[in-house]
C-alpha positions in Angstrom: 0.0 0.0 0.0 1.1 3.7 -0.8 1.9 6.4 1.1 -1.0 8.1 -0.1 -3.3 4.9 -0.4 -2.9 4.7 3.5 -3.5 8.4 4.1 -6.5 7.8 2.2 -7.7 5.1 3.9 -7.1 6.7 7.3 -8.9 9.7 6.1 -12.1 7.5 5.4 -11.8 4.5 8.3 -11.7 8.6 10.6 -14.3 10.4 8.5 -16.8 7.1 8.6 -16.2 7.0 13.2 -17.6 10.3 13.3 -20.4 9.9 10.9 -21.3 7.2 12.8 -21.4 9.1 15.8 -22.5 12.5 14.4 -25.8 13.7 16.6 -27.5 14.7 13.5 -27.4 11.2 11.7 -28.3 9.7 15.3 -31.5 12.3 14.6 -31.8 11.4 11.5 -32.2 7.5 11.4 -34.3 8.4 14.7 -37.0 10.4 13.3 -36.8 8.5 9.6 -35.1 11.2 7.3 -32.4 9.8 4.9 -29.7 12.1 5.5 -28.5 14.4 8.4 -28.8 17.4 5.5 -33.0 17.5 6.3 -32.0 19.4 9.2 -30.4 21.8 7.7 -34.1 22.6 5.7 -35.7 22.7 9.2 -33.3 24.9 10.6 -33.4 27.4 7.4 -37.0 27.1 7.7 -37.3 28.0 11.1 -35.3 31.0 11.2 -36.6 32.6 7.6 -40.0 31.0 7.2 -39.7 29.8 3.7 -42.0 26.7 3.9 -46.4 27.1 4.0 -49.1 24.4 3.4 -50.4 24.3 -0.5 -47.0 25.9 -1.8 -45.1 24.9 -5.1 -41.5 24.5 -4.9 -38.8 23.2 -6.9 -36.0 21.0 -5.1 -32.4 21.0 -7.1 -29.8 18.2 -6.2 -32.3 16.6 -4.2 -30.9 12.8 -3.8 -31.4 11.2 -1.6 -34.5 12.9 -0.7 -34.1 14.6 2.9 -35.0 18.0 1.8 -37.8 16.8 -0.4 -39.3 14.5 3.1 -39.3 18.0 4.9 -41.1 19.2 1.9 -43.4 17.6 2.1 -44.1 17.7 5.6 -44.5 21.3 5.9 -46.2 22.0 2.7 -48.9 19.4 3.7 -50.2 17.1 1.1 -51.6 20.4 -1.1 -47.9 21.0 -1.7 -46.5 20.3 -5.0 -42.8 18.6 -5.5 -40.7 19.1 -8.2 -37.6 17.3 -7.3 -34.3 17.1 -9.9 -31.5 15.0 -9.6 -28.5 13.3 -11.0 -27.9 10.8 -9.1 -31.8 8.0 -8.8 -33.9 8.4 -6.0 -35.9 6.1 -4.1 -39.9 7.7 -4.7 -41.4 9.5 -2.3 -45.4 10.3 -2.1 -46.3 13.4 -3.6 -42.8 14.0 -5.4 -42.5 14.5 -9.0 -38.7 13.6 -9.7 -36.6 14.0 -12.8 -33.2 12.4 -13.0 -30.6 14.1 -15.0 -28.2 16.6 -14.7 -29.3 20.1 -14.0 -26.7 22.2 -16.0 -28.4 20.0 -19.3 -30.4 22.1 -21.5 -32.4 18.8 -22.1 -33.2 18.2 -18.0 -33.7 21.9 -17.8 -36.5 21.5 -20.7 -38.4 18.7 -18.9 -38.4 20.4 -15.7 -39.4 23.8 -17.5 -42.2 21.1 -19.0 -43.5 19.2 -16.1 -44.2 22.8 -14.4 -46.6 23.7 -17.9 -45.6 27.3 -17.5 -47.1 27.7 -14.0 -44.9 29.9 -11.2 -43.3 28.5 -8.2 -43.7 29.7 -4.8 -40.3 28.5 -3.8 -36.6 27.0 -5.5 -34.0 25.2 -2.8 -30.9 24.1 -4.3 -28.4 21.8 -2.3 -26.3 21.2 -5.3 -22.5 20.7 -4.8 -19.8 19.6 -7.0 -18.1 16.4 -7.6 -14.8 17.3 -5.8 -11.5 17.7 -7.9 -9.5 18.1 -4.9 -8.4 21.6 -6.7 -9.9 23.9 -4.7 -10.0 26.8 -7.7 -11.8 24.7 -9.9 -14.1 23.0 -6.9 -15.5 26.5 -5.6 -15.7 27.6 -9.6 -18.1 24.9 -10.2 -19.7 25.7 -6.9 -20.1 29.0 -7.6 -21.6 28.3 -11.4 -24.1 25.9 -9.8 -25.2 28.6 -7.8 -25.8 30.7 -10.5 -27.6 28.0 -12.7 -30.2 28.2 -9.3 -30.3 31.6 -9.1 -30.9 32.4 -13.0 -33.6 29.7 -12.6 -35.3 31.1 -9.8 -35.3 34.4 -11.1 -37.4 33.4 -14.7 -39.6 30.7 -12.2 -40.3 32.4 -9.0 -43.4 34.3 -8.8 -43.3 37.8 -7.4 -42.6 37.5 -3.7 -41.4 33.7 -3.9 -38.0 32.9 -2.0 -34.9 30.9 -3.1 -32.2 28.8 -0.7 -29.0 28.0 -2.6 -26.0 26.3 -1.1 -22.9 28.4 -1.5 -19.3 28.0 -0.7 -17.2 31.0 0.9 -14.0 31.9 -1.1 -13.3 33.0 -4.8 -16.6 34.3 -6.2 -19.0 34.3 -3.6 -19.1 37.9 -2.7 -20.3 38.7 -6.3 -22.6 35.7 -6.1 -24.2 37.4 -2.8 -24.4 40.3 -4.5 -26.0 39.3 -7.6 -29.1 37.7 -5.6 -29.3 40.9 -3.3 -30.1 42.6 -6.7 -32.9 39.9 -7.2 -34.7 39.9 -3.6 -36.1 42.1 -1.3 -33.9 40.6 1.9 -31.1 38.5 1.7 -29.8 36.1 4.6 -26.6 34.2 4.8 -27.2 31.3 7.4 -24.9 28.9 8.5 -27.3 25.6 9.9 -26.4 24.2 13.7 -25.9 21.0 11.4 -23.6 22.0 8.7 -20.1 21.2 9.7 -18.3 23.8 11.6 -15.1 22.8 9.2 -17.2 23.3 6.4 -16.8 26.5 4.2 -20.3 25.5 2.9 -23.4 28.3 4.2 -26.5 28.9 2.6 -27.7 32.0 1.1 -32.0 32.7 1.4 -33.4 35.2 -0.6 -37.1 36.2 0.3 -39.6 38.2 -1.9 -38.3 37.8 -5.3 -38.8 41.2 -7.3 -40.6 41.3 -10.4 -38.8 41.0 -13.6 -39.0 43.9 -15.6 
């Protein structure tokens, strides 16, 4: 075994101990979600009131399907569920899912479809990048997903309607921040009790989307 093959493998046998013992996967195989990330959705939600009963809202990068299970328990069951995907996703009741890749003019046509040219009330994004382990290009690709979210949002959202996108602090963010002041009313940079303090990872909630003139 190589010297990086074993640093590897530490990296992963120490990274897999304290998922196992992480409070928020405890919480989440507790109270049924399939990934610790659901509370981050609750926590957004509770602090900047993004979620109703009988909204419509789009879910982007939404394997394995904890943000779309908090969906759809605090929209109720007049919610609708538009959930998008590369990666498959086990169904859930009352969740329209496409699988493909987002940044694909042909997955961003179906989803465009499947809506039939009616306004959402809401877009979440959790979409991150495959990791390069180049940090430029990681937070680049970050950063462009971001702006794939935001650009949707903006032609989707009706007037009022909120987004929550997943950023990453570093190289591009500030003008990212900037950009969806410029498209909302209030803007809010939140860090979740169960993102990773090591993470550079925060999420970025824009409420009352302004009309597009």
């Amino acid at each position: 075994m190589t010297a990086k093959s074993v640093k590897k493998h530490r990296f992963n046998k120490s990274w897999m101990q304290e998922h196992v013992s992480d409070h928020w996967v405890q919480e989440a195989k507790r109270l049924g979600f399939r990934s610790r990330a659901a509370f981050k959705l609750i926590d957004l939600d509770d602090k900047d009131r993004v979620l109703r009963p009988g909204m419509t809202v789009v879910d982007l990068g939404a394997a394995p399907g904890s943000w779309c299970q908090v969906l759809r328990q605090r929209t109720g069951p007049g919610g609708r569920i538009v959930a998008v995907d590369l990666l498959p996703m086990d169904p859930l009741p009352g969740v329209t899912l496409l699988q493909g890749d987002f940044r694909e003019e042909s997955v961003l046509h179906a989803l465009e479809n499947e809506l039939s040219g009616r306004k959402v009330d809401l877009v979440v994004s959790d979409m991150a990048p495959n990791l390069s382990g180049i940090p430029s290009a990681d937070q680049a690709r970050a950063v462009h997903l971001g702006e794939l979210a935001l650009d949707f949002a903006v032609k989707w959202l009706q007037p009022g309607g909120d987004l929550v996108v997943k950023a990453f602090q570093g190289t591009g963010f500030s003008e990212f921040r900037q950009e969806m002041q410029r498209q909302f009313d209030a803007l809010h940079v939140r860090k979740p009790r169960s993102s990773r303090d090591r993470s550079a990872e925060v999420y970025l909630v824009g409420k009352g989307a302004r009309p597009r003139t």
